[in-house]
N, CA, C, O and CB atoms as a CASP TS submission, in Angstrom:
PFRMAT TS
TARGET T0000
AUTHOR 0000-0000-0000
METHOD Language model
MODEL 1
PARENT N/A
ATOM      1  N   UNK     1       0.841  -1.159   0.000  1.00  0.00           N
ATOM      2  CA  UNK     1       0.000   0.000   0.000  1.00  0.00           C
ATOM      3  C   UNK     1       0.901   1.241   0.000  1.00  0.00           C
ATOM      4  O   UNK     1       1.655   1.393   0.961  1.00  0.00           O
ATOM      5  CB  UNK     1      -0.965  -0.013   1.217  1.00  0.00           C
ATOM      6  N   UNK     2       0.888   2.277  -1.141  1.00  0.00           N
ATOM      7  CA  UNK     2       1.496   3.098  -1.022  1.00  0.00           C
ATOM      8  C   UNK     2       0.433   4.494  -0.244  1.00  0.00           C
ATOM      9  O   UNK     2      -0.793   4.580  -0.170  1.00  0.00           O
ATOM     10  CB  UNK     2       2.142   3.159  -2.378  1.00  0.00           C
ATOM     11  N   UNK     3       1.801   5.681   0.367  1.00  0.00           N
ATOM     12  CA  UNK     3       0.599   6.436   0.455  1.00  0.00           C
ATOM     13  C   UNK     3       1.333   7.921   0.230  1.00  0.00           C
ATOM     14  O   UNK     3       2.520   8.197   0.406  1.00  0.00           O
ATOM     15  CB  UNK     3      -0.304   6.182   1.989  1.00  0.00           C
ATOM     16  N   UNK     4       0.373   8.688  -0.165  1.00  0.00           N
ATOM     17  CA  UNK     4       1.385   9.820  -0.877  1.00  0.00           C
ATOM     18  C   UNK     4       0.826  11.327   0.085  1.00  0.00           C
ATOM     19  O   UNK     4      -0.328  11.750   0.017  1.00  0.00           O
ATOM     20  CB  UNK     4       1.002   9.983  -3.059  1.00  0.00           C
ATOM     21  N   UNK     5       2.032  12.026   1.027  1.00  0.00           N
ATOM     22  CA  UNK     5       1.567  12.385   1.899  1.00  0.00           C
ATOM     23  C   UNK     5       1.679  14.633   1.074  1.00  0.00           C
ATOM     24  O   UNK     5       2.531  15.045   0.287  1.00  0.00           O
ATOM     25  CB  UNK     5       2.555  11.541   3.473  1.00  0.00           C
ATOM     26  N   UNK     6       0.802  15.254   1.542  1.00  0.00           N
ATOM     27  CA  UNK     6       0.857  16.776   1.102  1.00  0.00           C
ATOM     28  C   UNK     6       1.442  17.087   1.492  1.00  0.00           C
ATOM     29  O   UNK     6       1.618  16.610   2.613  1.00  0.00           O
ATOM     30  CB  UNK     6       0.147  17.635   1.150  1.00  0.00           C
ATOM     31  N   UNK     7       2.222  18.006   1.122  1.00  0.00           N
ATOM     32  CA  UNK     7       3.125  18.862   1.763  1.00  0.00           C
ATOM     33  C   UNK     7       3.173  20.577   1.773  1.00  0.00           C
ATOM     34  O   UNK     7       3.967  21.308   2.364  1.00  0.00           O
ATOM     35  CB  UNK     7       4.247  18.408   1.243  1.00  0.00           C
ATOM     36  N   UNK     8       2.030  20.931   0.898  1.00  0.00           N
ATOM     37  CA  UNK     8       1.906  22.237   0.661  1.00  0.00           C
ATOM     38  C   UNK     8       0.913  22.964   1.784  1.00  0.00           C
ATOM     39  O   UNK     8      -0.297  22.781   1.913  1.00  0.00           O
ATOM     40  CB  UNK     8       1.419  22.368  -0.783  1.00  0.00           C
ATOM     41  N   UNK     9       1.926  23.995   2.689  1.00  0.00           N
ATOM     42  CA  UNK     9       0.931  24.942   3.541  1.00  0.00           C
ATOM     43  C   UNK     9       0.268  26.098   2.904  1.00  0.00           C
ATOM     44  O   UNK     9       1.010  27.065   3.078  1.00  0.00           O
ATOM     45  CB  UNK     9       1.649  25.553   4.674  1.00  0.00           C
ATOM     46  N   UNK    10      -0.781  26.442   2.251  1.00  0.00           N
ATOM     47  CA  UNK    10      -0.979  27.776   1.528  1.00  0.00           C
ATOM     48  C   UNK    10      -1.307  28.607   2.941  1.00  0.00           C
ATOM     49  O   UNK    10      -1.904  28.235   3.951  1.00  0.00           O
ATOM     50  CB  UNK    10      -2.364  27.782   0.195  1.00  0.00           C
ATOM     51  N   UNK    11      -0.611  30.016   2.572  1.00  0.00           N
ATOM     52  CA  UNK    11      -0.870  30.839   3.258  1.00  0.00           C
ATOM     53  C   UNK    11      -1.509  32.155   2.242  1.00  0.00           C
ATOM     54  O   UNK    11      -0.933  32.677   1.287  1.00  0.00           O
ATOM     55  CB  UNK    11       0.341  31.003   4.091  1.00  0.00           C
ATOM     56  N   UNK    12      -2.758  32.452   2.746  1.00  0.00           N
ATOM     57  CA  UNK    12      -3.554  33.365   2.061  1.00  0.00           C
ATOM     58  C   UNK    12      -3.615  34.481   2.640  1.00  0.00           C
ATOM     59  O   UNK    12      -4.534  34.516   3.459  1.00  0.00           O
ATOM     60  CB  UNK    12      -4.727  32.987   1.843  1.00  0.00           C
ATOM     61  N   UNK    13      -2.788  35.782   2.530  1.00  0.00           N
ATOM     62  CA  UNK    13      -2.837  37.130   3.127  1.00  0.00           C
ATOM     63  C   UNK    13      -3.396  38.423   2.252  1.00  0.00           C
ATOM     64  O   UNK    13      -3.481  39.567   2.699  1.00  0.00           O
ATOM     65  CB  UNK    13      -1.426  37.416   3.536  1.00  0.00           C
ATOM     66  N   UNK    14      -3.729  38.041   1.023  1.00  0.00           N
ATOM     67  CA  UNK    14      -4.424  39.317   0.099  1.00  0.00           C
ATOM     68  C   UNK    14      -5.380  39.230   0.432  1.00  0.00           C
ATOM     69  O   UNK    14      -5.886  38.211   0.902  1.00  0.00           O
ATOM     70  CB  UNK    14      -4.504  39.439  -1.352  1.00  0.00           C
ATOM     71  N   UNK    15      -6.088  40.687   0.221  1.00  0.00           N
ATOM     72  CA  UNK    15      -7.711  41.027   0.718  1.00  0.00           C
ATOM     73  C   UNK    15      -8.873  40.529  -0.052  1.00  0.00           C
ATOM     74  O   UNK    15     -10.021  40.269   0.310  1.00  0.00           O
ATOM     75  CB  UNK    15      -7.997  42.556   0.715  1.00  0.00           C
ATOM     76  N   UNK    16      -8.078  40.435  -1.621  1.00  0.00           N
ATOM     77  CA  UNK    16      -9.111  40.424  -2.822  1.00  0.00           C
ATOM     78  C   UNK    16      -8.884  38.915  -3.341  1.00  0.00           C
ATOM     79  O   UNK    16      -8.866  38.811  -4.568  1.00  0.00           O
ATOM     80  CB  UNK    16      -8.767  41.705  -4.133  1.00  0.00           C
ATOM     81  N   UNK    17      -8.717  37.785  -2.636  1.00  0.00           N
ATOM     82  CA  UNK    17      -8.505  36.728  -3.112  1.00  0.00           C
ATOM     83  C   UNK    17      -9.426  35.973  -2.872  1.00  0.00           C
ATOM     84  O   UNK    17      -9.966  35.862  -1.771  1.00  0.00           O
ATOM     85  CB  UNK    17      -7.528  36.311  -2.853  1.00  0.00           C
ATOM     86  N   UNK    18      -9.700  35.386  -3.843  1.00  0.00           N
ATOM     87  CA  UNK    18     -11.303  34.589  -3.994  1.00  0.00           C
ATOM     88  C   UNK    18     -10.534  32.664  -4.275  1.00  0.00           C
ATOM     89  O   UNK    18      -9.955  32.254  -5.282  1.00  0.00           O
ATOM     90  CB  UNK    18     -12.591  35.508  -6.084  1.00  0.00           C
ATOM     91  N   UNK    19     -10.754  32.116  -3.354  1.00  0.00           N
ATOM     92  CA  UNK    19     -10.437  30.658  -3.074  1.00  0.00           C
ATOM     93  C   UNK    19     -11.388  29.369  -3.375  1.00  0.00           C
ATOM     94  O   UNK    19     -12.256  29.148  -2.531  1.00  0.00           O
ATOM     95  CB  UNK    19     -10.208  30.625  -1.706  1.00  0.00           C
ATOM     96  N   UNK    20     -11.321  28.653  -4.302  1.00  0.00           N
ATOM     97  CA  UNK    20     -12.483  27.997  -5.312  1.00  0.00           C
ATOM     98  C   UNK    20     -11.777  26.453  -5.593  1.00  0.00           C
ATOM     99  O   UNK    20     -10.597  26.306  -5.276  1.00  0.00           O
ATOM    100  CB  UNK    20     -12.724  29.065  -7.048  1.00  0.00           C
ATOM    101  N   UNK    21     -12.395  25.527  -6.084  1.00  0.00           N
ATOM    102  CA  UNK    21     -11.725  24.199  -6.648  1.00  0.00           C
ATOM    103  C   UNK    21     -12.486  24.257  -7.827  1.00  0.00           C
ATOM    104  O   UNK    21     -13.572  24.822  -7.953  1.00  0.00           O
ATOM    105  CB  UNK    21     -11.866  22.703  -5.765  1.00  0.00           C
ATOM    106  N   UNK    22     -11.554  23.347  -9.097  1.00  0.00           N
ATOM    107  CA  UNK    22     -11.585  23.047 -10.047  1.00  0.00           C
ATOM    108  C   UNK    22     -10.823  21.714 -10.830  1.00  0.00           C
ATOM    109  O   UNK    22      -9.703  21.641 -11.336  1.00  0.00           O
ATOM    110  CB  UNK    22     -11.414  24.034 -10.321  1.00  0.00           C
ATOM    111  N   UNK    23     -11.801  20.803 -10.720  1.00  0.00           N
ATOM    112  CA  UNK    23     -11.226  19.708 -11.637  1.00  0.00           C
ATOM    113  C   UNK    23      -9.837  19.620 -10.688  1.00  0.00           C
ATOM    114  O   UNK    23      -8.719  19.978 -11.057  1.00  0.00           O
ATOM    115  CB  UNK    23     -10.997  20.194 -13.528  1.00  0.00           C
ATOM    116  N   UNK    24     -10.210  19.015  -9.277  1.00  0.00           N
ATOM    117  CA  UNK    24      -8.839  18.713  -8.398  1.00  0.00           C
ATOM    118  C   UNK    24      -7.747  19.794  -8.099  1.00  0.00           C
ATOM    119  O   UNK    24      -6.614  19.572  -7.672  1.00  0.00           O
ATOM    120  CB  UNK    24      -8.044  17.636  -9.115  1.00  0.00           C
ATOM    121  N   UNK    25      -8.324  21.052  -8.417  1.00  0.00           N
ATOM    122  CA  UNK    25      -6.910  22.308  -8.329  1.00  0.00           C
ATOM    123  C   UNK    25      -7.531  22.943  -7.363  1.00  0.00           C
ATOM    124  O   UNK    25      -8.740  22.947  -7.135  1.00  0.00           O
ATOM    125  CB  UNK    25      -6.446  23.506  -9.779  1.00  0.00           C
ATOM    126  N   UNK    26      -6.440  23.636  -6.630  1.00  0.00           N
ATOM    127  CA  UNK    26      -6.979  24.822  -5.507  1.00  0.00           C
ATOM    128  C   UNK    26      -6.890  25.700  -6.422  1.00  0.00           C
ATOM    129  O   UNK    26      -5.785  25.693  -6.965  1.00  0.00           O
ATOM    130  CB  UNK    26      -6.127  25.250  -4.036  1.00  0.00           C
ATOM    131  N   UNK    27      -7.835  26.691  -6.934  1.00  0.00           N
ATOM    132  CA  UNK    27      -7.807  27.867  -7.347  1.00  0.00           C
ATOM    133  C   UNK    27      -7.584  29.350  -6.412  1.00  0.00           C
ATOM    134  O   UNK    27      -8.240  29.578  -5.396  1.00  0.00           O
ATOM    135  CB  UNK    27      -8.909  27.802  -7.959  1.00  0.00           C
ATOM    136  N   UNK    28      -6.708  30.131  -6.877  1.00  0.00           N
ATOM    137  CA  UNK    28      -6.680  31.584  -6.240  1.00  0.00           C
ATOM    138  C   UNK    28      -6.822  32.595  -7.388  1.00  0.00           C
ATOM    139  O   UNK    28      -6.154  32.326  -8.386  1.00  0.00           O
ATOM    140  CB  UNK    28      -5.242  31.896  -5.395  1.00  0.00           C
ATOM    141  N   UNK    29      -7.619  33.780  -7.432  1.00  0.00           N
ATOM    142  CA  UNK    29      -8.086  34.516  -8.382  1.00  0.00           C
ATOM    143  C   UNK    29      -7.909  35.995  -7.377  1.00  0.00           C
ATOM    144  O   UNK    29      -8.511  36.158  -6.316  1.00  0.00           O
ATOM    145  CB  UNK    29      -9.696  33.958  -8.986  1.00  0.00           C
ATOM    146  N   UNK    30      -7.089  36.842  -7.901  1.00  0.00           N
ATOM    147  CA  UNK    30      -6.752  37.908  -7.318  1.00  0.00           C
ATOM    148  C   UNK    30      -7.332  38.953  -7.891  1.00  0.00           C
ATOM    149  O   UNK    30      -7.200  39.042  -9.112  1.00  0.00           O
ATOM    150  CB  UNK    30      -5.535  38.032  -7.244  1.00  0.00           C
ATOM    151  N   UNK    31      -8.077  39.949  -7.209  1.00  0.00           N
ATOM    152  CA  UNK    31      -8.614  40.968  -8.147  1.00  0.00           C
ATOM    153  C   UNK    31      -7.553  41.903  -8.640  1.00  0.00           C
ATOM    154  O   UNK    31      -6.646  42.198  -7.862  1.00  0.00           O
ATOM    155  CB  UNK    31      -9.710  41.774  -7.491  1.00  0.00           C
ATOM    156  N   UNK    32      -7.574  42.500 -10.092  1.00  0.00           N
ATOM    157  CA  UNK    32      -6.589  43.197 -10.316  1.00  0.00           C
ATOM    158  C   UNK    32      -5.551  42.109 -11.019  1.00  0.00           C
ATOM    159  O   UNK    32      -4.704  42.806 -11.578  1.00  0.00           O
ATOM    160  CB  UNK    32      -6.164  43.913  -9.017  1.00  0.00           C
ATOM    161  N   UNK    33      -5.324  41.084 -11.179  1.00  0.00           N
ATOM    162  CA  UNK    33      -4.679  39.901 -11.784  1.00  0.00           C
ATOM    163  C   UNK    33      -5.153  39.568 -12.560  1.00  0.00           C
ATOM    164  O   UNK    33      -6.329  39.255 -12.378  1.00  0.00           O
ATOM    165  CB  UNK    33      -4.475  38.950 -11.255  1.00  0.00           C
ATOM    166  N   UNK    34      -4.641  39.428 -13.771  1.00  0.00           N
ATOM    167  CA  UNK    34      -5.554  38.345 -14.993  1.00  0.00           C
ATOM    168  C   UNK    34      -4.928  36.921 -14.986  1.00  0.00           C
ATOM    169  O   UNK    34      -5.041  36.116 -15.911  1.00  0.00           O
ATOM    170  CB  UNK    34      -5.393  38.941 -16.843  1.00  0.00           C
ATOM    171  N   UNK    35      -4.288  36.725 -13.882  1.00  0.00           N
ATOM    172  CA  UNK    35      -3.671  35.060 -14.124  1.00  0.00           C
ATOM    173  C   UNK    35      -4.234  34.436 -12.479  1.00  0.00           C
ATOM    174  O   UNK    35      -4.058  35.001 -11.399  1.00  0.00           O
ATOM    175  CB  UNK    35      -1.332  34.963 -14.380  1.00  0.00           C
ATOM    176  N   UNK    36      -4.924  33.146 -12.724  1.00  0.00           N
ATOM    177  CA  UNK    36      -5.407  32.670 -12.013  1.00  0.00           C
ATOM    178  C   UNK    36      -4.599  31.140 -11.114  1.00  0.00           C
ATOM    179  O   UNK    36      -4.562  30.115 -11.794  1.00  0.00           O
ATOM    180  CB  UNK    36      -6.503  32.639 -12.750  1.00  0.00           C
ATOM    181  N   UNK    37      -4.049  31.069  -9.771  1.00  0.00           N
ATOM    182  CA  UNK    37      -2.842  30.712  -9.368  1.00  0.00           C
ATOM    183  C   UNK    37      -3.970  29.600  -9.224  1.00  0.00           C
ATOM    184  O   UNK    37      -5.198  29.685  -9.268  1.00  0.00           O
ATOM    185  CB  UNK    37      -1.777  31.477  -8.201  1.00  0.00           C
ATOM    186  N   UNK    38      -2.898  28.266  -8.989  1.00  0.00           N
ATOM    187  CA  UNK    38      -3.410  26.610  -8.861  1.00  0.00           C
ATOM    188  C   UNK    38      -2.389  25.681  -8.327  1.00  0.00           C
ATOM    189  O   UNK    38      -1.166  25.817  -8.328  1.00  0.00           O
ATOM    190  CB  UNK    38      -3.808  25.935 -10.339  1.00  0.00           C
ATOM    191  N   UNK    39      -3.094  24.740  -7.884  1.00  0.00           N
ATOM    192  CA  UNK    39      -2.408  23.760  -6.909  1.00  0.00           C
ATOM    193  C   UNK    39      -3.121  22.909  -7.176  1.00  0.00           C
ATOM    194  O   UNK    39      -4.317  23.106  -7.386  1.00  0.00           O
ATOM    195  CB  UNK    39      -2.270  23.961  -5.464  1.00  0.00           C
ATOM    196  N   UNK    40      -2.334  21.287  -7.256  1.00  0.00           N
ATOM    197  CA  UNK    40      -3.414  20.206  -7.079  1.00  0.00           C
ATOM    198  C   UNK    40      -4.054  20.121  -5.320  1.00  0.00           C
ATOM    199  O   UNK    40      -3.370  20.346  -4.321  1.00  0.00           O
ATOM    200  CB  UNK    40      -2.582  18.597  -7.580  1.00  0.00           C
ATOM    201  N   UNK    41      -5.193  19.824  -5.333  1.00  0.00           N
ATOM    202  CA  UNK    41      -5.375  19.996  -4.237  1.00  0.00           C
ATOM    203  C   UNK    41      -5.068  18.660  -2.985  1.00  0.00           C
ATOM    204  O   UNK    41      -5.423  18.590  -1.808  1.00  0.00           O
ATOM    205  CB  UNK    41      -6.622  20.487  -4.403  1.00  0.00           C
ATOM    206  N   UNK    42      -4.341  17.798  -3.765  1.00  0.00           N
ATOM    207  CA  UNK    42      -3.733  16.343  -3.172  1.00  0.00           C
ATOM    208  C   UNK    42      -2.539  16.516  -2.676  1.00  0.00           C
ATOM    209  O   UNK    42      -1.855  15.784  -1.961  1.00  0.00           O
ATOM    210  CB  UNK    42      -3.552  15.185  -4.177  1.00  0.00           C
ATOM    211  N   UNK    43      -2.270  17.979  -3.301  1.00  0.00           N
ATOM    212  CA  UNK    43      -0.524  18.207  -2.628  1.00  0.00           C
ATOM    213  C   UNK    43      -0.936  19.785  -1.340  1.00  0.00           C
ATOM    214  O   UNK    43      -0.312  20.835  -1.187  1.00  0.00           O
ATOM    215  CB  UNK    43       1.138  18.955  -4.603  1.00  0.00           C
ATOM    216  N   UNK    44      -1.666  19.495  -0.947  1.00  0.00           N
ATOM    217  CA  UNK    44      -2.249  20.773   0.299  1.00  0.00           C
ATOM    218  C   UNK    44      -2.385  19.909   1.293  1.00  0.00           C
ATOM    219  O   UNK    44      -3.044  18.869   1.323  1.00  0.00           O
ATOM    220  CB  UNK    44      -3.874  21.727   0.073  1.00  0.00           C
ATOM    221  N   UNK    45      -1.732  20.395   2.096  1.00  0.00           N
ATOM    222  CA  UNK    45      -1.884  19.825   3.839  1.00  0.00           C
ATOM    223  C   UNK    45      -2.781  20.784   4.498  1.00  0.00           C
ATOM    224  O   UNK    45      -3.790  20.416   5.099  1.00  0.00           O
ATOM    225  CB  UNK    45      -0.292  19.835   4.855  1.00  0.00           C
ATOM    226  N   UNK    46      -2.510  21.706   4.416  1.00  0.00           N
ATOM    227  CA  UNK    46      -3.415  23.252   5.244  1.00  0.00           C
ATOM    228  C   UNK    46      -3.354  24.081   4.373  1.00  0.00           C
ATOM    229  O   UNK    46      -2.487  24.068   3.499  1.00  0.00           O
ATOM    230  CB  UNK    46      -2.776  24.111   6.677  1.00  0.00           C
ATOM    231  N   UNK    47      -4.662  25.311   4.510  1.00  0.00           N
ATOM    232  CA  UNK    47      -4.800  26.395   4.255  1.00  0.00           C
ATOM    233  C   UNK    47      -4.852  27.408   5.263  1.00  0.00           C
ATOM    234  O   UNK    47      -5.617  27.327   6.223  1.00  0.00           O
ATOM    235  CB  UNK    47      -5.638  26.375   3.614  1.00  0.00           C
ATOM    236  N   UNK    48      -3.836  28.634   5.023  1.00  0.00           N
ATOM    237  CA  UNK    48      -3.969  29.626   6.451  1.00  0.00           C
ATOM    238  C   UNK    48      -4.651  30.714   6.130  1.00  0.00           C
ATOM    239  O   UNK    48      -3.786  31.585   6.043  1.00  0.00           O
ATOM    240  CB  UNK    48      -2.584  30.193   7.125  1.00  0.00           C
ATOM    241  N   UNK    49      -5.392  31.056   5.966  1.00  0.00           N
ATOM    242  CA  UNK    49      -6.362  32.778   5.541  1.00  0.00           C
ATOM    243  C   UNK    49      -5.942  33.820   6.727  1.00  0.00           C
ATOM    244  O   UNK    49      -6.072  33.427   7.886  1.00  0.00           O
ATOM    245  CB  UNK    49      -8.588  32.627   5.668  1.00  0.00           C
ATOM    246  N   UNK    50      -5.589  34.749   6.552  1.00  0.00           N
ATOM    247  CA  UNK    50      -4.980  35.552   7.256  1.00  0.00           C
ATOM    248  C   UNK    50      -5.612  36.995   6.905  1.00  0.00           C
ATOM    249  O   UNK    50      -5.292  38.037   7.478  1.00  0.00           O
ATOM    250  CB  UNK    50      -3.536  35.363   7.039  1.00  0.00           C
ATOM    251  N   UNK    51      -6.658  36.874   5.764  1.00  0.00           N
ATOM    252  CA  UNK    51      -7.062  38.392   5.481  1.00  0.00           C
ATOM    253  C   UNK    51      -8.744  38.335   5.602  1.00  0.00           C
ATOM    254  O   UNK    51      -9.319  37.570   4.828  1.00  0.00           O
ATOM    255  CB  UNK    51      -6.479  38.979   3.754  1.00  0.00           C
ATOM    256  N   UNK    52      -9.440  39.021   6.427  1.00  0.00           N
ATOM    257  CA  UNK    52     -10.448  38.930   6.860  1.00  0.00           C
ATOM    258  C   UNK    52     -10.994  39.382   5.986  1.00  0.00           C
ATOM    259  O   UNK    52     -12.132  39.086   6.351  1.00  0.00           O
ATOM    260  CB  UNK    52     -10.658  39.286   7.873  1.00  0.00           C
ATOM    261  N   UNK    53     -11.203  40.148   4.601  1.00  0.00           N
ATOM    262  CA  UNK    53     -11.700  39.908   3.307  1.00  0.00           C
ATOM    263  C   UNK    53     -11.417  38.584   2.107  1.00  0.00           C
ATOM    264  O   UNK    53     -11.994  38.604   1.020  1.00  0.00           O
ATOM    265  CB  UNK    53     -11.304  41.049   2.798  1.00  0.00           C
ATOM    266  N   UNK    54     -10.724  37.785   2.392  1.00  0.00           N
ATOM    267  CA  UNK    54     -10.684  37.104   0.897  1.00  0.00           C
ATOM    268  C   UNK    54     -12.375  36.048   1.320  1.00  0.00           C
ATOM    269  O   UNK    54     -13.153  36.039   2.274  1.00  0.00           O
ATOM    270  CB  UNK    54      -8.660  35.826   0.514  1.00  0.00           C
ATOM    271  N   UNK    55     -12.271  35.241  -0.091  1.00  0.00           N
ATOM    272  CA  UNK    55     -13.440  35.045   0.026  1.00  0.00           C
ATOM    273  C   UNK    55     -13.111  33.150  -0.087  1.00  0.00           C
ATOM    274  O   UNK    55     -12.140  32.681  -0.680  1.00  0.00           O
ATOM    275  CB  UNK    55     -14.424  36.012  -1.175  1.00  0.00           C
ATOM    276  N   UNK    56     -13.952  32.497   0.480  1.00  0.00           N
ATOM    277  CA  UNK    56     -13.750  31.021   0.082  1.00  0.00           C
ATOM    278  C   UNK    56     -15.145  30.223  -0.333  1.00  0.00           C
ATOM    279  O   UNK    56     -16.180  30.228   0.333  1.00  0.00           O
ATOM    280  CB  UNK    56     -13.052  30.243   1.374  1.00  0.00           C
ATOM    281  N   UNK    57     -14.925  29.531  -1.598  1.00  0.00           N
ATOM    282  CA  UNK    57     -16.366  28.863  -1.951  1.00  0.00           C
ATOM    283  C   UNK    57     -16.735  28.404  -1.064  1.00  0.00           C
ATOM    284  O   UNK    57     -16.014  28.459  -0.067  1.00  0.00           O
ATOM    285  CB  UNK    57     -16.545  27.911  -2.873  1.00  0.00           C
ATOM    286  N   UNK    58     -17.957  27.764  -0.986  1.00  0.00           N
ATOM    287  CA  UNK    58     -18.133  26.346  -0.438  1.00  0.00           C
ATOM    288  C   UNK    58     -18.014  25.124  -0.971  1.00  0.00           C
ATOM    289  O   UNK    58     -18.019  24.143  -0.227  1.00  0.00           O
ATOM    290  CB  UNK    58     -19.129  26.217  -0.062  1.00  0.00           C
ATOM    291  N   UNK    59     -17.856  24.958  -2.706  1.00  0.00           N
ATOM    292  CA  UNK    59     -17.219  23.628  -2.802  1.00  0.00           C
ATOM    293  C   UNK    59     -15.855  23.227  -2.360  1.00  0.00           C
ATOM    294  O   UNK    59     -15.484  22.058  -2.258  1.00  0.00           O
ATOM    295  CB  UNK    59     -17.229  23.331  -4.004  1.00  0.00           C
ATOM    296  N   UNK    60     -14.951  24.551  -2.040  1.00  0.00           N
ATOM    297  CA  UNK    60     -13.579  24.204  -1.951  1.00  0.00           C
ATOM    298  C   UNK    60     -13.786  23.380  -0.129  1.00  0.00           C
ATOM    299  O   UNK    60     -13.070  22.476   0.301  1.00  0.00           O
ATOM    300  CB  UNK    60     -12.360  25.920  -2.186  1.00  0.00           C
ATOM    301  N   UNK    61     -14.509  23.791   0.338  1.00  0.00           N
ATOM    302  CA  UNK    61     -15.012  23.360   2.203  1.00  0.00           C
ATOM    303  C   UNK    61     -15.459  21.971   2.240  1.00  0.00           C
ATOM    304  O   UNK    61     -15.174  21.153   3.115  1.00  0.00           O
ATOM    305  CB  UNK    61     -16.556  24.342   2.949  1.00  0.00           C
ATOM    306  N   UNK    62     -16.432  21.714   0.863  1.00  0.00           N
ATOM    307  CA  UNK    62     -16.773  20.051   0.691  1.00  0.00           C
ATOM    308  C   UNK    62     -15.311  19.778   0.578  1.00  0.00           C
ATOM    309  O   UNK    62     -14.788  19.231   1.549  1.00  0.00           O
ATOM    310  CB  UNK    62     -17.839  19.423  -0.815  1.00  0.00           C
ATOM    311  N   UNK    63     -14.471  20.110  -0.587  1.00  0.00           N
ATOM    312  CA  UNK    63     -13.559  18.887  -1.141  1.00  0.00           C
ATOM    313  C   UNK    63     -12.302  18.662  -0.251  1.00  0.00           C
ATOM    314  O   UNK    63     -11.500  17.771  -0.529  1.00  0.00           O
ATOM    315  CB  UNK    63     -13.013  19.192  -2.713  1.00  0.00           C
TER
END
């Protein structure tokens, strides 16, 4: 049995960051950015939100 362990802590400190999943990716969408940042979400151990504006779906809370 193999087992494949995460290792990625995201730390989320922008105000305007909107936090979403897609087809297994952590999505981050920054306002003011036209490039939309990603992670598989199999390689995330924790997420830290640190800005009492960004925003988080609720599918990203199911997955």
């Amino acid at each position: 049995m193999a087992f494949r362990m995460s290792y990625h802590i995201v730390s989320i400190d922008s105000p305007q960051c909107s936090l979403s999943c897609k087809d297994g990716q952590l999505t981050c969408r920054v306002d003011g950015e036209e490039e939309m940042r990603t992670i598989p979400l199999e390689d995330v151990a924790s997420i830290i939100i640190t800005s009492f504006s960004a925003s988080v779906h609720s599918k990203l809370l199911i997955e």
